[in-house]
N, C-alpha and C positions, 0 to 999 in steps of 0.2 A: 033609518035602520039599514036602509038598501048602503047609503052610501058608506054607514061602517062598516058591512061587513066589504064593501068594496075597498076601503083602507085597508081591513086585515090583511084580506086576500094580496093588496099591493105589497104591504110588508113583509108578509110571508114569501114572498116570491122573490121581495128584493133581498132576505136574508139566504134564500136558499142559492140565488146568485152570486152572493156573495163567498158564500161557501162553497160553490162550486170553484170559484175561480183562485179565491187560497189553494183548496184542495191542486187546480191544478199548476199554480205556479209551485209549489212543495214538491211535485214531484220531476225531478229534472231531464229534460228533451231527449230525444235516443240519441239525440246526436254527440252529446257529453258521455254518455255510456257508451257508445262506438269508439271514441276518442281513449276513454280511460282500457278499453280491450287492447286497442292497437300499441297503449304505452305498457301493457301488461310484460314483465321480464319472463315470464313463465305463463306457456298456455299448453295445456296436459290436459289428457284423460286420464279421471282416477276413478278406483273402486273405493269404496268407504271399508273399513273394516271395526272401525269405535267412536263413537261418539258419545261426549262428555259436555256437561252443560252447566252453570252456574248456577246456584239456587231460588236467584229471584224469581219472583211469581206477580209479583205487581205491575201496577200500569204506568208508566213515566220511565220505567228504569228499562235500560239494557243489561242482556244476559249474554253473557261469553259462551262461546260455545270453540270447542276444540274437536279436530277430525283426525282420526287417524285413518292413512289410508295406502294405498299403492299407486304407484303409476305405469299405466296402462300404456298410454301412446303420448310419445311426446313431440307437439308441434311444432315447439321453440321453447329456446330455454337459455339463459343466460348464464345463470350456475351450474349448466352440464347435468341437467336432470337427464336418466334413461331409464326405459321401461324397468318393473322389478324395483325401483328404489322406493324404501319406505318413507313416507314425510308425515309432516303434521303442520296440517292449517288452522291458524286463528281466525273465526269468523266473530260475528256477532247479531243480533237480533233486538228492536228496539220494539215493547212492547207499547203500542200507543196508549195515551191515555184519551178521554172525552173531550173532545174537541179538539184534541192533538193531530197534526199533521206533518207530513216527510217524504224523505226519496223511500223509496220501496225498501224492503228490508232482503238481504239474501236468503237464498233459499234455502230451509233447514232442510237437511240430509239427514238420512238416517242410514241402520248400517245394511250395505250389500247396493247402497245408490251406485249407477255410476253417470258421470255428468263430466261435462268439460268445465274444467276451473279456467281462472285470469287471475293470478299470483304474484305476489313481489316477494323475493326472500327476504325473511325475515332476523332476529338475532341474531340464533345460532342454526348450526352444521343441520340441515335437514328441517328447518321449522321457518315456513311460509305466510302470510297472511293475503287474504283478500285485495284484488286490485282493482276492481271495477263494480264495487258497491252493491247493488241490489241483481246486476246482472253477471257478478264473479261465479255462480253455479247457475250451466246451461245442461238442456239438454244433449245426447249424444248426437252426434252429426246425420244428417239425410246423407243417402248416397250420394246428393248433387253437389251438398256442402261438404263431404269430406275428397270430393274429384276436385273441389276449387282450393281445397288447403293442401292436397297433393300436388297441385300448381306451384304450392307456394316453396321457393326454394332457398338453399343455402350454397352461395356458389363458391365454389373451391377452384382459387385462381389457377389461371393454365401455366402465367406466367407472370413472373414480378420485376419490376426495374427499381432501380432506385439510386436518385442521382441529385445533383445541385443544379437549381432555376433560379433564372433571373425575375426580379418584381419589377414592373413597371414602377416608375415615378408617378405621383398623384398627389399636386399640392393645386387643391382648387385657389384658383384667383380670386374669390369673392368675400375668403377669408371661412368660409366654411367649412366642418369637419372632414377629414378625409372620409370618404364612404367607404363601406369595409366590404371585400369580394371575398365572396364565398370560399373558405381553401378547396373546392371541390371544383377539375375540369374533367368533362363528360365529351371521352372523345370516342366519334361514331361517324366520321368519313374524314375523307383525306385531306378537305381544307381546315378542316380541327386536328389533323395531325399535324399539319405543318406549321400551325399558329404555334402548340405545343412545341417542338420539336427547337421550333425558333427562339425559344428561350431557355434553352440549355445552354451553358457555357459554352464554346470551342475550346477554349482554354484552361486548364488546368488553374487551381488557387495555387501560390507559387511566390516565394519571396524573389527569388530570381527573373530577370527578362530578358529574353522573352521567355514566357512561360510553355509548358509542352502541350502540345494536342491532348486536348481531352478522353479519356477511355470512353465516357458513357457509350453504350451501347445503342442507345437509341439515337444520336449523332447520326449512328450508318441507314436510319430509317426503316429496319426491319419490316418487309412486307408487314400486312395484317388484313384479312378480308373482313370489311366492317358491313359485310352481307350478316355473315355469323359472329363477329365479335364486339367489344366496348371494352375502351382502355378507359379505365378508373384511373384520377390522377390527386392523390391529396398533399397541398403543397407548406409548406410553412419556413415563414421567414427566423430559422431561426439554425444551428450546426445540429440540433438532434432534431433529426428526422421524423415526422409522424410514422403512424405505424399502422396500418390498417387491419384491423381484428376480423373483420367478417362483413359478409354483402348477403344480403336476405333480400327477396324479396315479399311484399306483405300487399295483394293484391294488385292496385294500381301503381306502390307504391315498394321503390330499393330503399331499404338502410344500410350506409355505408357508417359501421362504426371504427370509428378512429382512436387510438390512443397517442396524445401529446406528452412524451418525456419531458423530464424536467430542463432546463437549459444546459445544453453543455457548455462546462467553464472553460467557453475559449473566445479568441477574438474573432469577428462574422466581418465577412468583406461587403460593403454598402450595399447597399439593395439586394441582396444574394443571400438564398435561401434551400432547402433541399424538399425533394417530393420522392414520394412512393407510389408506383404504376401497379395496380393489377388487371391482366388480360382474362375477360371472363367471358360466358355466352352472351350474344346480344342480348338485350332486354329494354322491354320499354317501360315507361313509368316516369313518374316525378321521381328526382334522387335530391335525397334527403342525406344529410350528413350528422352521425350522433356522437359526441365525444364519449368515449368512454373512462368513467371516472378512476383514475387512479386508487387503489386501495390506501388509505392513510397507515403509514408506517412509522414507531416510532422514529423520532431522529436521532440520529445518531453522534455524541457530542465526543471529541477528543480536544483534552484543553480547554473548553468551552465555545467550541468551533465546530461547523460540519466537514465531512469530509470536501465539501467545494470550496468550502474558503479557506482550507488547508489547499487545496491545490491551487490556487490563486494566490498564497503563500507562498508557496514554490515558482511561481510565476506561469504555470503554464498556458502552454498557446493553443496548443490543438492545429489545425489546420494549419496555421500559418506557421506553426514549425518547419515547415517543409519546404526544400527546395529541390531543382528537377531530378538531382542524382536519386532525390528518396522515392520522386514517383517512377522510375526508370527503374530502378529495383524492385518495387511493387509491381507495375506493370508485370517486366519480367517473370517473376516467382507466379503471380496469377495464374497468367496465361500460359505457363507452361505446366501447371498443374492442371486446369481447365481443358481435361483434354477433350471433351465432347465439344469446345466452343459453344458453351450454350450460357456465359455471360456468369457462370457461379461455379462455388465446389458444392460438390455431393458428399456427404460422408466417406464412399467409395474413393472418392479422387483422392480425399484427403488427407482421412487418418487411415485407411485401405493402404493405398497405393502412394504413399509419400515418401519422401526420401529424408526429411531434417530430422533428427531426435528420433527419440521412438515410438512406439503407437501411441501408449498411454500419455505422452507428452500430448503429439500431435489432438489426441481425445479433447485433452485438455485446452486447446488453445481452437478446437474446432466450435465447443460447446460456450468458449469465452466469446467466440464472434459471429456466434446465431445469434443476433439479441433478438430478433421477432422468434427462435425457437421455432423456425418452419424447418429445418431441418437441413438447411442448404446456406451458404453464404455468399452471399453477393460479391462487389467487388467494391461497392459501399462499405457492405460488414468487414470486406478483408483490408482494406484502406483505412478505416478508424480504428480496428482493433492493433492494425502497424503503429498506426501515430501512437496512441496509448503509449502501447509498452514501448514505442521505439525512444520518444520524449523522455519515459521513465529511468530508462535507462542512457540517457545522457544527464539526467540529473543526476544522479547511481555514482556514474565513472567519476563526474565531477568532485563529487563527493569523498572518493575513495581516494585520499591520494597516495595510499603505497602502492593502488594499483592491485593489488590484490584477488579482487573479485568479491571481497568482502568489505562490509563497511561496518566501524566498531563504534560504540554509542560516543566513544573520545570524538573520533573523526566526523560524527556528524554532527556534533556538538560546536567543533570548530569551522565546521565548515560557514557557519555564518545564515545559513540561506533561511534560517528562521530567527530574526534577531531575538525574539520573545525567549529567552534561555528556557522558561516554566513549557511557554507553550511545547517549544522543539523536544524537550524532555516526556512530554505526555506523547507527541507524536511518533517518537522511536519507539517508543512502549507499544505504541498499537501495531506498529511495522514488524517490533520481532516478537509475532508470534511464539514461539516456542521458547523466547526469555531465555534464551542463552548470552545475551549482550552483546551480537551480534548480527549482521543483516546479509541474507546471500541474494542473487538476482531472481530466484525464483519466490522467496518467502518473500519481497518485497514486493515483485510484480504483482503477486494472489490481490494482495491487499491492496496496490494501486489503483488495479485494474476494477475492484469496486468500487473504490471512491471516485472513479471518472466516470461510471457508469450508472450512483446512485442515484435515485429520483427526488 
């Protein structure tokens, strides 16, 4: 008798063990829940002001649960959350059933909570869901924890360069894959400025030679005290330039997110590639690099073609259009607009105080060669946005052969440069806007200068 109830006792014991240890493989490590906060696109304090719930009542099933609510404070935010904006969070709640096991379920709010959420947007305009599972609703911050997320910052560049670098050669001997480097260089004293620095061109891209001294700026080695600073440098082998959106940091840890343009349709000189500098406060940390996803846009078909493979139709080069009278002119018009010398125009410089056309033009052609939309244009943005229209307009004259300044759907017809008769016919159509059956250099620019710039 002694020994069965000593068997019970062992199987009881080995089932409650058992159970213990489902129970805690079901419920997943904090450190997967640290992991899913830190990837959170949205981290806010909210107030609750409604909350709505699904009808079920049983055990096995989940209940939806929907919040409405305000935003309080916001820590980070991807979609441009700011205090005062209403939103609405989809949560959810999994009611167990007997002997059912899982990660924790979030916390039901009710109305007048206020808790810090971990958010990814959701569908639509203002409607969010949960990002970090059972720990997406916390409580409000201690004083100690809201002085370490006042730490946490968003650094707004002091200053930005942006230019063409050369890539090393890397073909392993062993037959092995090339190994891929990071497009991110972390430069924070002067023997990483001058490894940088060293692979900037001298020389301009240039059908002619010898080719002309390079403008870049960074060439002349502009001091920088790397007691208080770190040049950010994101590089990529390709004529559109990365574009760097934002530098966060997130405790130990920078996010540098970057946005990759689609390929400019032009020819790229070997190994040769273009980077984007920004000059920020020092900081220490692991840096981490995050693509930022392009919004998918429809595409946009003429003839059944995109606007890139229509300019590759036309043959265009991009860069390698150029020989030195073109950067000698560029140069020139720059730098004598640039009158603070500080490597860019300002709006003031430009369409303020300019001298070609007149404002609403100049407006017009400032806003065409912002493309990061920081409010200034480089001498990157003011060089690409030349080539554009300057190429466009060699195509244009070529075309026009009475010379006129006008081009008639006859004459572009004849001109040949799109053998496709149907295709060339759908293409004028998109160029003259206003279907008057003819093309002038500004209605045709509008529309070039998208299709060299689409994504």
């Amino acid at each position: 008798m002694i020994e069965l109830n000593s068997l019970r006792i062992k199987t009881l014991l080995g089932a409650l063990a058992f159970t213990l240890l489902i129970n805690a493989r079901a419920e997943l490590p904090p450190s997967v829940y640290e992991e899913m906060k830190r990837g959170a696109g949205e981290v806010v304090v909210v107030k609750v002001s409604k909350v709505s719930q699904g009808d079920s009542k049983s055990a096995g099933q989940r209940i939806q649960l929907t919040y409405e609510a305000s935003v309080i404070r916001v820590i980070r935010s991807k979609s441009g959350l700011r205090p005062n904006a209403k939103i609405t969070i989809q949560s959810s709640y999994y009611r167990f059933g007997p002997g059912e096991v899982g990660p924790s379920n979030p916390r039901r709010l009710k109305k007048d909570d206020v808790v810090m959420a971990y958010l990814q947007k959701w569908k639509k305009a203002g409607d969010y869901k949960i990002a970090a599972g059972g720990h997406s609703f916390e409580k409000t911050l201690t004083e100690a924890e809201d002085k370490r997320f006042d730490e946490n910052k968003v650094f707004k560049p002091i200053k930005t360069y942006r230019g063409m670098i050369h890539f090393p050669h890397s073909f392993p001997l062993d037959g092995s894959k090339t190994k891929e480097v990071s497009p991110l260089i972390v430069v924070q004293g002067e023997r990483q400025y001058e490894a940088f620095v060293a692979r900037i061109p001298t020389k301009q891209i240039s059908k002619t030679r010898p080719a002309l001294p390079s403008s870049d700026p960074l060439l002349k080695k502009p001091e920088i005290d790397f007691t208080k600073y770190t040049l950010l440098v994101v590089c990529r082998l390709s004529m559109s330039r990365p574009i760097i959106k934002s530098v966060t940091t997130d405790q130990n840890k920078v996010h540098v997110e970057v946005e990759y343009p689609k390929e400019f349709p032009a020819a790229r000189p070997l190994n040769t590639g273009t980077y984007t500098a920004v000059l920020i406060p020092k900081t220490k940390g692991e840096y981490l690099v995050s693509p930022v996803k392009l919004q998918s846009t429809p595409k946009t078909f003429i003839g059944g073609k995109t606007p890139r493979e229509i300019l590759i139709e036309f043959k265009f080069q991009g860069f390698l259009a150029l020989n030195d009278q073109h950067w000698q002119s560029y140069n020139w018009v720059f730098s004598r607009l640039d009158t603070n010398k500080d490597g860019r125009h300002s709006k003031e410089e430009y369409i303020v105080n300019g001298v070609h056309m007149n404002e609403q033009a100049r407006k017009g052609i400032f806003n065409a060669a912002d493309y990061d939309q920081d409010g200034f244009v480089s001498a990157f943005e003011y060089f690409e946005n030349r080539i554009i229209t300057d190429e466009a307009k060699l195509i244009f004259e070529a075309m026009d052969q009475n010379k006129n300044g006008q081009l008639t759907r006859s004459e572009f017809m004849r001109s040949k440069r799109i053998k496709d008769l149907k295709l060339a016919e759908a293409i004028f159509q998109a160029l003259d806007t206003n279907n008057n059956g003819e093309l002038i250099i500004p209605e045709y620019l509008r529309v070039w200068g998208k299709w060299a710039r689409s994504r």
